[in-house]
N, CA, C and O atoms as a MOPAC input file, in Angstrom:
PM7 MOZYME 1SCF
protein

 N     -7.32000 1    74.14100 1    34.85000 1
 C     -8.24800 1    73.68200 1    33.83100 1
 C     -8.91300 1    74.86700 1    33.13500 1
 O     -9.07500 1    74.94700 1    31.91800 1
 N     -9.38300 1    76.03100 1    34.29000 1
 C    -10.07400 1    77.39300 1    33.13900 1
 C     -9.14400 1    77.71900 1    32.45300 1
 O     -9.41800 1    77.66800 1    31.25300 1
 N     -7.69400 1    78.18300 1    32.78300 1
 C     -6.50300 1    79.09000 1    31.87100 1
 C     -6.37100 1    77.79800 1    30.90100 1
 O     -6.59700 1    78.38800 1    29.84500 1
 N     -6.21800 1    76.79700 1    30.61600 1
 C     -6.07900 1    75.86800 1    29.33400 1
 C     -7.40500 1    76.07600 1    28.22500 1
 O     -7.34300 1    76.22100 1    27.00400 1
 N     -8.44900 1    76.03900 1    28.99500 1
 C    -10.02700 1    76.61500 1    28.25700 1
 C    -10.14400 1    77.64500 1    27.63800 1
 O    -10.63200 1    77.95500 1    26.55100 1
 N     -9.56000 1    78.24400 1    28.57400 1
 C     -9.37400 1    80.22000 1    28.07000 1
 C     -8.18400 1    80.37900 1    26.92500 1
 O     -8.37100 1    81.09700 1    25.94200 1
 N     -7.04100 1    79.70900 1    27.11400 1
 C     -6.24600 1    79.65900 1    26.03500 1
 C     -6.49800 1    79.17100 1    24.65000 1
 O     -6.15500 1    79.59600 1    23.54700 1
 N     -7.54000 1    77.65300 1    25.23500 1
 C     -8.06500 1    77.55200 1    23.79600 1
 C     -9.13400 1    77.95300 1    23.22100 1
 O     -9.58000 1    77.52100 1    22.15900 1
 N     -9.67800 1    78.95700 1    24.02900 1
 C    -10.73700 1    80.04900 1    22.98000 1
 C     -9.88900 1    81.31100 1    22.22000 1
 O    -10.13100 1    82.15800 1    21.36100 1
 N     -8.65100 1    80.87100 1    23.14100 1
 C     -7.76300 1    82.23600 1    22.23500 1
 C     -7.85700 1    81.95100 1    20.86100 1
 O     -8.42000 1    82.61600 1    19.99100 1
 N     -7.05100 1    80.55400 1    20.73000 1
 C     -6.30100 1    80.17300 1    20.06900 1
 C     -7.76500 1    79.77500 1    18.40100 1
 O     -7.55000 1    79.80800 1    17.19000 1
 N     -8.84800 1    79.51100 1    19.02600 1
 C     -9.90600 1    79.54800 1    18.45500 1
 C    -10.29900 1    80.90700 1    17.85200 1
 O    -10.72500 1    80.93600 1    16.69700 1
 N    -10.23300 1    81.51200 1    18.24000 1
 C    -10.69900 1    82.81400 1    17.94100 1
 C     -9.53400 1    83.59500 1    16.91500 1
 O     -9.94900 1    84.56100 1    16.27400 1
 N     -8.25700 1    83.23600 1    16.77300 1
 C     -7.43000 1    83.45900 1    16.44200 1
 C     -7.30100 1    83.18600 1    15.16400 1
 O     -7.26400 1    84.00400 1    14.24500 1
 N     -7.19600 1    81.44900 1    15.06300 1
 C     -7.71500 1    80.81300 1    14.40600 1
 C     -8.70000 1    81.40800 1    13.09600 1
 O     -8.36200 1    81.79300 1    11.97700 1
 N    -10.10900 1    81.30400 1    13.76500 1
 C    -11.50600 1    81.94700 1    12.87900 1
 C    -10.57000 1    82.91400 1    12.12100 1
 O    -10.11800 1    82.58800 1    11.02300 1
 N    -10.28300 1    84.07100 1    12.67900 1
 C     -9.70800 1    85.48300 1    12.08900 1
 C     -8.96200 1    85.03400 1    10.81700 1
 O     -9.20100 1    85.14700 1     9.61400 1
 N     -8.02400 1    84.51500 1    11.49600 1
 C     -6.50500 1    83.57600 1    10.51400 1
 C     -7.65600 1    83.38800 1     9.06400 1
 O     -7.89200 1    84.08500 1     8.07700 1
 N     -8.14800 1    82.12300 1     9.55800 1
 C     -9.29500 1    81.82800 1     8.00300 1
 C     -9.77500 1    82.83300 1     7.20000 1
 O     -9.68100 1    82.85400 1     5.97200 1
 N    -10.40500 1    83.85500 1     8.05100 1
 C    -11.38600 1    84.49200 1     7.27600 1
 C    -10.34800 1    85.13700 1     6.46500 1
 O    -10.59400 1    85.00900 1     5.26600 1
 N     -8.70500 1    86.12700 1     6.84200 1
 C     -7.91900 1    86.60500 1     6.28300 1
 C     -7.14900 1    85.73300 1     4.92300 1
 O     -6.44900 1    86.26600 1     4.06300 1
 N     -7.48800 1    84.31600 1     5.00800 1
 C     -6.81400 1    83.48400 1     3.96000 1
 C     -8.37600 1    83.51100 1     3.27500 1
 O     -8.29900 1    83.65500 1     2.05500 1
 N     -9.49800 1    83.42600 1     3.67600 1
 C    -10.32000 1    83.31400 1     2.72600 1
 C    -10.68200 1    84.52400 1     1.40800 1
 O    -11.09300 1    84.48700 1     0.24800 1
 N    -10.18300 1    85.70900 1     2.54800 1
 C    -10.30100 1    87.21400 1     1.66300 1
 C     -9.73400 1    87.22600 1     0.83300 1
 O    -10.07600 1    87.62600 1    -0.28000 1
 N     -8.13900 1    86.54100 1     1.33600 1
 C     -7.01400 1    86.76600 1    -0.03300 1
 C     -6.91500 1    85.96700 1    -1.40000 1
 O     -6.24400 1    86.07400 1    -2.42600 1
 N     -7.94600 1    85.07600 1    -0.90500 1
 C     -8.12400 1    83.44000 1    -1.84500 1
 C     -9.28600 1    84.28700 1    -3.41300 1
 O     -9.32600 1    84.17600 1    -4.63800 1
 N    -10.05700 1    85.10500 1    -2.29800 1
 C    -11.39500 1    85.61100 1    -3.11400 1
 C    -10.64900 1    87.09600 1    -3.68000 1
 O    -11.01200 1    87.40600 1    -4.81500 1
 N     -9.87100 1    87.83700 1    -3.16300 1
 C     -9.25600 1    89.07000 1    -4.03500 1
 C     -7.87800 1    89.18900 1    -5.16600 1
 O     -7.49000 1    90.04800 1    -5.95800 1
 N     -7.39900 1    87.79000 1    -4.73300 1
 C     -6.29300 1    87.41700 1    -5.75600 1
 C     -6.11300 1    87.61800 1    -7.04300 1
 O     -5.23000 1    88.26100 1    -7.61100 1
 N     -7.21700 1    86.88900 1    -7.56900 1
 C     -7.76600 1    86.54300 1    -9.08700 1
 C     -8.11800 1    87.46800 1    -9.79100 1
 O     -7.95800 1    87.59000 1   -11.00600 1
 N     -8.97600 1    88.67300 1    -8.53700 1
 C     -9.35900 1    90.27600 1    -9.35400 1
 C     -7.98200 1    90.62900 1    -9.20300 1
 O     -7.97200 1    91.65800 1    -9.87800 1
 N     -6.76000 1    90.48200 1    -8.76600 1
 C     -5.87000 1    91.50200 1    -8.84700 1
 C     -4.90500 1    90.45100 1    -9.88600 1
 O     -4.44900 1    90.89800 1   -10.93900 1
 N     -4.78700 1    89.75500 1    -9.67700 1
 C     -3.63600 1    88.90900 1   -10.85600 1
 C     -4.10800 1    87.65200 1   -11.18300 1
 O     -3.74100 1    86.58600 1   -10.68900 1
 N     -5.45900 1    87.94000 1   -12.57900 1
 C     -5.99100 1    86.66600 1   -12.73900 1
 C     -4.65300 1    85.65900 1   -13.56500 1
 O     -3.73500 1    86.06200 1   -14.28000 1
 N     -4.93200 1    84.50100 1   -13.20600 1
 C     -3.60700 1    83.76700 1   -13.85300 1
 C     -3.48700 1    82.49400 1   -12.96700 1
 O     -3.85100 1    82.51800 1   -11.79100 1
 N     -2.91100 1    81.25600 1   -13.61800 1
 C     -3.15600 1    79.75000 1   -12.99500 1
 C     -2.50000 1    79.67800 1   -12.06600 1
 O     -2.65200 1    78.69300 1   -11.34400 1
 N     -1.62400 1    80.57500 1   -11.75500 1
 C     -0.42600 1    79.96900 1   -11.23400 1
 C     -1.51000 1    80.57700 1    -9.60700 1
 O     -2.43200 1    81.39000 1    -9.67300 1
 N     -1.12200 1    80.03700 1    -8.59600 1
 C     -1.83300 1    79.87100 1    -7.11900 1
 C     -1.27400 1    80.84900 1    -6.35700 1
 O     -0.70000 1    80.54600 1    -5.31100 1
 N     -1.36900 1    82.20400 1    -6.79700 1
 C     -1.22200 1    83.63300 1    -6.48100 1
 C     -1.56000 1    83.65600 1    -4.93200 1
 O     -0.82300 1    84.30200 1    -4.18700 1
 N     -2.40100 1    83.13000 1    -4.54400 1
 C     -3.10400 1    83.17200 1    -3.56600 1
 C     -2.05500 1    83.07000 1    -2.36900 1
 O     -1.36100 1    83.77800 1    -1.64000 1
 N     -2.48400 1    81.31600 1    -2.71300 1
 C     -1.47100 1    80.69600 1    -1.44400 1
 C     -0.13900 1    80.97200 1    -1.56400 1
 O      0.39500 1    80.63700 1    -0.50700 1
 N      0.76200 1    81.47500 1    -2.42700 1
 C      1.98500 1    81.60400 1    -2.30900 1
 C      2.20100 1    83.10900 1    -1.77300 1
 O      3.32200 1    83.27700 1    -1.29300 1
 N      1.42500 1    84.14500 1    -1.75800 1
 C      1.15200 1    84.89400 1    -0.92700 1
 C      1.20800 1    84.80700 1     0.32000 1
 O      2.19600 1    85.08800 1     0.99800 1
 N     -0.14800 1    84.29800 1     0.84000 1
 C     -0.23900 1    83.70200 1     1.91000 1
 C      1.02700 1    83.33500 1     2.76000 1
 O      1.61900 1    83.90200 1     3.67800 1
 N      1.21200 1    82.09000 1     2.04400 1
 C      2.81400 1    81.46100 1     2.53600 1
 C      3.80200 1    82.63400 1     3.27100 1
 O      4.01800 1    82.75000 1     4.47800 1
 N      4.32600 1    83.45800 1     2.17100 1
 C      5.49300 1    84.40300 1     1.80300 1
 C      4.85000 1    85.12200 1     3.52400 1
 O      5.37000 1    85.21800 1     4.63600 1
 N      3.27200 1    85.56300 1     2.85400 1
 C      3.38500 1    86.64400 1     4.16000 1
 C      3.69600 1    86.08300 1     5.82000 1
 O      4.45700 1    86.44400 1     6.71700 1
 N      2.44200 1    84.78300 1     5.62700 1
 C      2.68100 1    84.05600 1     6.74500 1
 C      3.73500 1    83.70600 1     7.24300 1
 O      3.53700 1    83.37300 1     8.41100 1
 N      4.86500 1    83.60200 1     6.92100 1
 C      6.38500 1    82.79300 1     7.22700 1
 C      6.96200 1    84.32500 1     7.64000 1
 O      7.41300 1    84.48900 1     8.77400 1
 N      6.93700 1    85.19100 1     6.89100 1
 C      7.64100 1    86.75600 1     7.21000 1
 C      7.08400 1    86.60400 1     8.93500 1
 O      7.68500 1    86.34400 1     9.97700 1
 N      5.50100 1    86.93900 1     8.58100 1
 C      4.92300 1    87.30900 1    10.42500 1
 C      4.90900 1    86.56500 1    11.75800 1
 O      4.49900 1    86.86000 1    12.88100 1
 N      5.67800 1    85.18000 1    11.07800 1
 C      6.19200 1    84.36000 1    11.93000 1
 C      7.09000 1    84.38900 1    12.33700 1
 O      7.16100 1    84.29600 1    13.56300 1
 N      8.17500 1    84.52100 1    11.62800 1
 C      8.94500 1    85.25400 1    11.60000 1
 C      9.52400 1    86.63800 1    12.43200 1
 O     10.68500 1    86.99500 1    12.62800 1
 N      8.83000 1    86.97300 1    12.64900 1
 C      8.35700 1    88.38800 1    12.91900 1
 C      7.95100 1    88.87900 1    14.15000 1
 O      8.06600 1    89.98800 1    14.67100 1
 N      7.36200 1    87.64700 1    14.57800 1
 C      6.54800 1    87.54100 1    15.99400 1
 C      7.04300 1    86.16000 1    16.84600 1
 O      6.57800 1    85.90300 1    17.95600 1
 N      7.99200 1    85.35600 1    16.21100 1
 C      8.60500 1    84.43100 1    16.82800 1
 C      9.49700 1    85.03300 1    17.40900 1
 O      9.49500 1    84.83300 1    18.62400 1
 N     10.49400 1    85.89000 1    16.93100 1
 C     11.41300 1    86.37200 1    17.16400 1
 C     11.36200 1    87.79600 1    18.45900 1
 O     12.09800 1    88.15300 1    19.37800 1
 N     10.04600 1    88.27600 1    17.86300 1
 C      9.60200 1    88.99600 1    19.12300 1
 C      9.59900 1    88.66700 1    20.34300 1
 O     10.39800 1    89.16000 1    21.13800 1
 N      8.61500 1    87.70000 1    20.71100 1
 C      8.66300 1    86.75000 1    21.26000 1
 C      9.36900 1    86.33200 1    22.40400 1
 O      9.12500 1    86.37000 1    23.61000 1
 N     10.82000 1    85.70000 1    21.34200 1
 C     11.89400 1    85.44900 1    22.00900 1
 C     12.76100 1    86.61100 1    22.43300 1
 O     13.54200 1    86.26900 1    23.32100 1
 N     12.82900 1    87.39200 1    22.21300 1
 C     13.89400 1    88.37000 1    22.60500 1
 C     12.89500 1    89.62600 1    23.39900 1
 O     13.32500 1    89.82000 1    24.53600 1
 N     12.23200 1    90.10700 1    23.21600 1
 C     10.98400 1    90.62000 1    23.78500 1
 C      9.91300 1    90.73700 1    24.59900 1
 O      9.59300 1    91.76100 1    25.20200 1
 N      9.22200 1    89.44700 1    24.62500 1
 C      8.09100 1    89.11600 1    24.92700 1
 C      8.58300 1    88.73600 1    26.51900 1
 O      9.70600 1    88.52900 1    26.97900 1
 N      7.25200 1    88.74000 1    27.14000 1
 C      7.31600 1    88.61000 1    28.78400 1
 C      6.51400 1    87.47200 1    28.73300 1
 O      5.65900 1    87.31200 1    27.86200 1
 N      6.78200 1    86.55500 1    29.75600 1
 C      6.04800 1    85.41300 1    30.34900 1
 C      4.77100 1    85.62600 1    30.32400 1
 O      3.91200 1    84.74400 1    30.31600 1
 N      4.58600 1    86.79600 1    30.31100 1
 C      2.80300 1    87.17700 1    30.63800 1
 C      2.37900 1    87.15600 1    28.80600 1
 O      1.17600 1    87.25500 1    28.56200 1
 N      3.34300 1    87.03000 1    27.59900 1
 C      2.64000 1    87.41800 1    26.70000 1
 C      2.14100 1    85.93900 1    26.11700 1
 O      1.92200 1    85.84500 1    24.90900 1
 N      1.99800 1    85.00600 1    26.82200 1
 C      1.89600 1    83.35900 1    26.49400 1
 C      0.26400 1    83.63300 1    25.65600 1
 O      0.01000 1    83.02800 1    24.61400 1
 N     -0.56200 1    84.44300 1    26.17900 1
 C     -1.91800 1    84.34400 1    25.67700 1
 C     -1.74100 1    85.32100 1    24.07100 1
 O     -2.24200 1    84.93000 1    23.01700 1
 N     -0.97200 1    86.55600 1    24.20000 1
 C     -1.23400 1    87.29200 1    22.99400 1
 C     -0.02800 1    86.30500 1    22.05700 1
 O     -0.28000 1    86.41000 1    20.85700 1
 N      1.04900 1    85.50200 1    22.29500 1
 C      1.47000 1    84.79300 1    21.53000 1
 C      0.94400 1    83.68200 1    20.90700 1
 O      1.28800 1    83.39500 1    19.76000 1
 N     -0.08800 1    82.82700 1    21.71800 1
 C     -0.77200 1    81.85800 1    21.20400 1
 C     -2.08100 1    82.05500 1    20.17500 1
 O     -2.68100 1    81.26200 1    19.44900 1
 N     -2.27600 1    83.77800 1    20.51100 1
 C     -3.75700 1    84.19300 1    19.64400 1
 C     -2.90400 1    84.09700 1    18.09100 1
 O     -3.28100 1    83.44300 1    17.11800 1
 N     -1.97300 1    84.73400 1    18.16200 1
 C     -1.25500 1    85.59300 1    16.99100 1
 C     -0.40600 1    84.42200 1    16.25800 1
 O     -0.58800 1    84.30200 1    15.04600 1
 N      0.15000 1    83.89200 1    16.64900 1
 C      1.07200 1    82.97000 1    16.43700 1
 C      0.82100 1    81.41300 1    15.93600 1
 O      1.19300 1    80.97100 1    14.84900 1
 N      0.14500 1    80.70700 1    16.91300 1
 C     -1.00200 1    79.72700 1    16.87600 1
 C     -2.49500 1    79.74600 1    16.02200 1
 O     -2.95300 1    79.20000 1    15.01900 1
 N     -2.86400 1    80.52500 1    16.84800 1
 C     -3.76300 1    81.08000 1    16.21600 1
 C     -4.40300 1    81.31600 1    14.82600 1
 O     -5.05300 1    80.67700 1    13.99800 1
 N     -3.74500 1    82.90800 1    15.03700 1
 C     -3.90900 1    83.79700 1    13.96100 1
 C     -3.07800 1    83.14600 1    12.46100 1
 O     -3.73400 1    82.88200 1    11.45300 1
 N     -1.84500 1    82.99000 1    12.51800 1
 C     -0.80100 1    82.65500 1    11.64600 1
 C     -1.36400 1    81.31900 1    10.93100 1
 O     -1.46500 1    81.09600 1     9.72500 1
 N     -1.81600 1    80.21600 1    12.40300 1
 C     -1.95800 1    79.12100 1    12.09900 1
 C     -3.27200 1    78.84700 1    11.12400 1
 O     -3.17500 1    77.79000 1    10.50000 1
 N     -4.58100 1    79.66800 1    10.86000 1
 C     -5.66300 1    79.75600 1    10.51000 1
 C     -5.03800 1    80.08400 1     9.24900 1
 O     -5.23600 1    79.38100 1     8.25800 1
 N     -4.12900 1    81.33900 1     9.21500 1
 C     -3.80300 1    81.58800 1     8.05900 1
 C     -3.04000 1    81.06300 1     7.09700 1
 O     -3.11000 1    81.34000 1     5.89900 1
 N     -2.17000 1    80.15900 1     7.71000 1
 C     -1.44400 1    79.72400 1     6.97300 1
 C     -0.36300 1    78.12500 1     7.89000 1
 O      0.63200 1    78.25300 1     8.60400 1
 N     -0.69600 1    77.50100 1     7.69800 1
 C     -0.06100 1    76.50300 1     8.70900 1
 C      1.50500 1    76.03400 1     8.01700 1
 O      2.26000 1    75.20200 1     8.51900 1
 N      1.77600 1    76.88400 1     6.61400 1
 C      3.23400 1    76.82700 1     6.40800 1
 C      3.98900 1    77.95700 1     7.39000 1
 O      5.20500 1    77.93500 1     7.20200 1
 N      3.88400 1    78.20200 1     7.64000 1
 C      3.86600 1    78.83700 1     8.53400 1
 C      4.98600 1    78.60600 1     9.78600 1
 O      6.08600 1    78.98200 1    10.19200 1
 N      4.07300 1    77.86900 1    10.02800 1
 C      4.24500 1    76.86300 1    11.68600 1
 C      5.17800 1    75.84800 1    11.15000 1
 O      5.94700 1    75.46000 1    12.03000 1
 N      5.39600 1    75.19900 1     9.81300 1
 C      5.97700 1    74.09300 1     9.61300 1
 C      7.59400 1    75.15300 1     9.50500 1
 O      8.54400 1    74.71600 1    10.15400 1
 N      7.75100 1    76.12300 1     8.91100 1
 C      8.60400 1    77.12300 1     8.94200 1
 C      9.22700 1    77.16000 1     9.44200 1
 O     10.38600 1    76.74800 1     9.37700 1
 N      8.46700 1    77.88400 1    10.42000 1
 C      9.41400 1    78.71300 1    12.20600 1
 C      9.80800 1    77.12300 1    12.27000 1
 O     10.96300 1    77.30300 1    11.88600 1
 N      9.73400 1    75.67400 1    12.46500 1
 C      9.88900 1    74.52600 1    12.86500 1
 C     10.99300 1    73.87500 1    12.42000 1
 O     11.68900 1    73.08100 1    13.05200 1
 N     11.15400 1    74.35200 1    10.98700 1
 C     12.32100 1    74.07800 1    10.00200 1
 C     13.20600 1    75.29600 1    10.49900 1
 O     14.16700 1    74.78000 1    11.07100 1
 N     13.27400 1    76.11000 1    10.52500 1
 C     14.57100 1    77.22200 1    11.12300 1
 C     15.07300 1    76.93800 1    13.03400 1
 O     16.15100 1    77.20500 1    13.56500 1
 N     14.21700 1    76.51700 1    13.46100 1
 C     14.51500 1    76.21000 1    15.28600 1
 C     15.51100 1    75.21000 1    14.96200 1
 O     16.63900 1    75.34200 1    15.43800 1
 N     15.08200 1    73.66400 1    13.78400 1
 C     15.95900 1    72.74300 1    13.70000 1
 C     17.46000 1    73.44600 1    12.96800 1
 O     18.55000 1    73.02900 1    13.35900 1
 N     17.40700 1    74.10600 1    12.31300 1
 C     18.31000 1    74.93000 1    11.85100 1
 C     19.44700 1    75.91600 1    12.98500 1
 O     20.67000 1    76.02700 1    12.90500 1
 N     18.77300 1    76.34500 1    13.69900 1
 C     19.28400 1    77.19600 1    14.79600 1
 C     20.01600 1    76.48100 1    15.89300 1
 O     20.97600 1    76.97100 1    16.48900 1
 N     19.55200 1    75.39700 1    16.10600 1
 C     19.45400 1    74.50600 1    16.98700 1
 C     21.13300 1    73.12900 1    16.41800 1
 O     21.47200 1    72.05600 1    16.91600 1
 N     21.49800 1    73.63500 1    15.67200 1
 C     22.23400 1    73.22100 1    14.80000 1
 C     21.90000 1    71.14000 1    14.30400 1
 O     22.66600 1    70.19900 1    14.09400 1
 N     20.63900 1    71.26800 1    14.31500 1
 C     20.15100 1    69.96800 1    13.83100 1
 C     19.90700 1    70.26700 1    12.40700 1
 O     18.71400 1    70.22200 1    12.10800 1
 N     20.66400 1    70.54000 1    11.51600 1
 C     20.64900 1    70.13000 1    10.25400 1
 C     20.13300 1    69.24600 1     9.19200 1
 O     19.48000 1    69.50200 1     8.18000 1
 N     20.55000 1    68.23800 1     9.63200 1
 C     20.35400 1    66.61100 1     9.11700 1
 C     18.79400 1    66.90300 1     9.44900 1
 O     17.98900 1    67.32000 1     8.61600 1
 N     18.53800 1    66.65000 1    10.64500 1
 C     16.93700 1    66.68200 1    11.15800 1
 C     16.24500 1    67.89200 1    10.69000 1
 O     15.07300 1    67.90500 1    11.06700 1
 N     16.59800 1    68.93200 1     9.97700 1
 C     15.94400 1    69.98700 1     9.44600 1
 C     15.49800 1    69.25200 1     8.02000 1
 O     14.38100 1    69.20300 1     7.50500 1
 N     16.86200 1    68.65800 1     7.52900 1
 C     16.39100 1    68.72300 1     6.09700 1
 C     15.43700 1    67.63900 1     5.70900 1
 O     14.60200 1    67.69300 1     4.80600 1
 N     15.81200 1    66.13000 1     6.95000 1
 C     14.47100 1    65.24900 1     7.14600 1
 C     13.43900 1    65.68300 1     7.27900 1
 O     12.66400 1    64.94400 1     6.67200 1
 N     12.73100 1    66.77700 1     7.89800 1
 C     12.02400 1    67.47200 1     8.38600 1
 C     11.22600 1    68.25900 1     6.89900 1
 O     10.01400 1    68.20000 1     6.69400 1
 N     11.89300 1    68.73200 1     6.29000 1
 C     11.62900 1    69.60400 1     5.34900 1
 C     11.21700 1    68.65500 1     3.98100 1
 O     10.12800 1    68.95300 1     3.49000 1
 N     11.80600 1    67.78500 1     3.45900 1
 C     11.44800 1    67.06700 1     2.51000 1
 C     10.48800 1    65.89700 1     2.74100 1
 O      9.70900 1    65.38400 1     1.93800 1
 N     10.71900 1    65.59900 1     3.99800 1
 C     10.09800 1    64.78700 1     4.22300 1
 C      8.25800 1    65.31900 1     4.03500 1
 O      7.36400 1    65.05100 1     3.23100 1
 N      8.37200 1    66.14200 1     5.20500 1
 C      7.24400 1    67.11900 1     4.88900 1
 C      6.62700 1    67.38900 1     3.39600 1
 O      5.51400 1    67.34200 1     2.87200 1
 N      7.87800 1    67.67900 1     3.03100 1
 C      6.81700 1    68.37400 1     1.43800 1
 C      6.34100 1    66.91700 1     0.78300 1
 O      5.22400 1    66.52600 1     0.44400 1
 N      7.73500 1    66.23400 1     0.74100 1
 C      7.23900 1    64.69300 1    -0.24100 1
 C      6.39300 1    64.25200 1     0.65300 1
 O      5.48900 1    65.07400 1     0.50500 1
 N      5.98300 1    63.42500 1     1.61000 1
 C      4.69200 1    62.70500 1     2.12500 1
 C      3.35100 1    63.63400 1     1.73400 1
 O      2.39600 1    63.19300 1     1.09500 1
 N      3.48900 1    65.34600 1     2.36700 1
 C      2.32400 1    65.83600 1     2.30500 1
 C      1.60100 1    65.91600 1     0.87900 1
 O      0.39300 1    66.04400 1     0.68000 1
 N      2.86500 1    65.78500 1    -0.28500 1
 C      2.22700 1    65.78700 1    -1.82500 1
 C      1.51000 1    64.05400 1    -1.82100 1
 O      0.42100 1    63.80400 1    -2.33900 1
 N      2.29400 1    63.11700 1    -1.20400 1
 C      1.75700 1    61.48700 1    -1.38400 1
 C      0.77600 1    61.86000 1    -0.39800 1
 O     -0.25200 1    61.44100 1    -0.92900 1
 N      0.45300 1    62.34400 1     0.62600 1
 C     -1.06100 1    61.73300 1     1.36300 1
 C     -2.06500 1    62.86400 1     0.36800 1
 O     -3.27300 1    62.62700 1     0.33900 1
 N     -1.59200 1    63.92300 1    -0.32600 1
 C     -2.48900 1    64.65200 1    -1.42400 1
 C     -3.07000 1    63.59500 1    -2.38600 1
 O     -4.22900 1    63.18000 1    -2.39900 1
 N     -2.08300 1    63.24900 1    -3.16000 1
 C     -2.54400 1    62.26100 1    -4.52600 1
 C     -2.88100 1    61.14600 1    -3.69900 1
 O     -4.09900 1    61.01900 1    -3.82200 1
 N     -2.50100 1    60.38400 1    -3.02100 1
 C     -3.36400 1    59.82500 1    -2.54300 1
 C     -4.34600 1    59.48100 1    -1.88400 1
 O     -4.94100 1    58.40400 1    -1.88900 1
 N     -4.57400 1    60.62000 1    -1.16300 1
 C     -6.72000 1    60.77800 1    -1.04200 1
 C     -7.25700 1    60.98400 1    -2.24800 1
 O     -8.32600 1    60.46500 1    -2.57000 1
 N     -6.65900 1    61.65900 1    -2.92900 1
 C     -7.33300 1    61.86200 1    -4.37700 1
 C     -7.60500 1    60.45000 1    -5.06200 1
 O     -8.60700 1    60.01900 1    -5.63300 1
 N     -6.44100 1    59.91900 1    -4.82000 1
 C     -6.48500 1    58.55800 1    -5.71900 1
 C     -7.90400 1    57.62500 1    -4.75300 1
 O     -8.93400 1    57.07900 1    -5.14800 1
 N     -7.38200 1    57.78600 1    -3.57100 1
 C     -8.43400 1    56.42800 1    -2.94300 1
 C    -10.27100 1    56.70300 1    -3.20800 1
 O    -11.19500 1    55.89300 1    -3.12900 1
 N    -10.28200 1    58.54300 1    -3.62000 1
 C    -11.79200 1    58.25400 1    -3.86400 1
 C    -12.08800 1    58.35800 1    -4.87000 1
 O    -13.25300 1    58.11200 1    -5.18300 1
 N    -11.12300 1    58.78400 1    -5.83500 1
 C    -11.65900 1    58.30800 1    -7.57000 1
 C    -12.03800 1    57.17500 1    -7.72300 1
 O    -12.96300 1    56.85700 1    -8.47100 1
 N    -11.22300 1    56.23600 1    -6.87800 1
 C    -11.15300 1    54.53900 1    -6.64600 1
 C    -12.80800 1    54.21000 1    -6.25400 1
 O    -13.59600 1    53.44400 1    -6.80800 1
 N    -12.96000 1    54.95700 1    -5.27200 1
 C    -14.54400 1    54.57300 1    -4.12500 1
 C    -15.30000 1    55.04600 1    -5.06900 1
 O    -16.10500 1    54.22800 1    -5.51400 1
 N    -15.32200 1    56.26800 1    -5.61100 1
 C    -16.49600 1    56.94400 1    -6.27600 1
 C    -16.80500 1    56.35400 1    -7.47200 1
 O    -17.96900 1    56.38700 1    -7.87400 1
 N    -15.45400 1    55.52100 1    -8.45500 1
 C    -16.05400 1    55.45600 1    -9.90500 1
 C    -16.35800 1    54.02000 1    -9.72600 1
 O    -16.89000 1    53.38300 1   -10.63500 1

């Protein structure tokens, strides 16, 4: 019960960091390439998916049983605060690797199309409540 507690203050703490690093890049974007297009988060994304990338793979070929805590800060965590495309990513390439295809590409569209419909539609249900 403590090592699950302790893991999830990692993963908390990881987390916080993750944010504050998407919040910096959200607030320095605009001074470096003002322009509509969402500089920000597609940043974000690009970098986040690379260091997932990056550290998944570490990880797996690398990493020791003992690194379960610095993987969950960094990975979970850190990545996840920063960017939770991220995580949907590494998730879409395992189904890929894994030679589940079919279930990757369910996975992947499905994802993007619902997550744009539950978007417009919170939007829609409180224009609805509010006006």
């Amino acid at each position: 019960m403590m090592r699950e507690l302790f893991l999830g203050l990692v993963v908390f703490l990881g987390a916080g960091a993750g944010g504050v690093l998407r919040h910096t890049v959200n607030r320095l974007a605009p001074l470096v390439l003002p322009m509509t297009f969402p500089v920000a988060t597609f940043f974000v994304n690009i970098v986040g998916c690379f260091a997932m990338g990056v550290l998944a793979g570490w990880f797996t070929f690398r990493g020791e049983a003992s690194g379960q805590t610095l993987r969950l800060l960094l990975t979970t965590g850190l990545l996840g605060g920063f960017t939770t495309f991220s995580a949907f990513s590494l998730d879409a390439a395992l189904l890929w690797e894994r030679g589940e295809t079919g279930l990757m590409v369910l996975y992947v569209l499905g994802s993007v199309l619902l997550s744009l419909v539950g978007v417009f539609g919170g939007l829609a249900l409180i224009r609805t409540l509010l006006s």
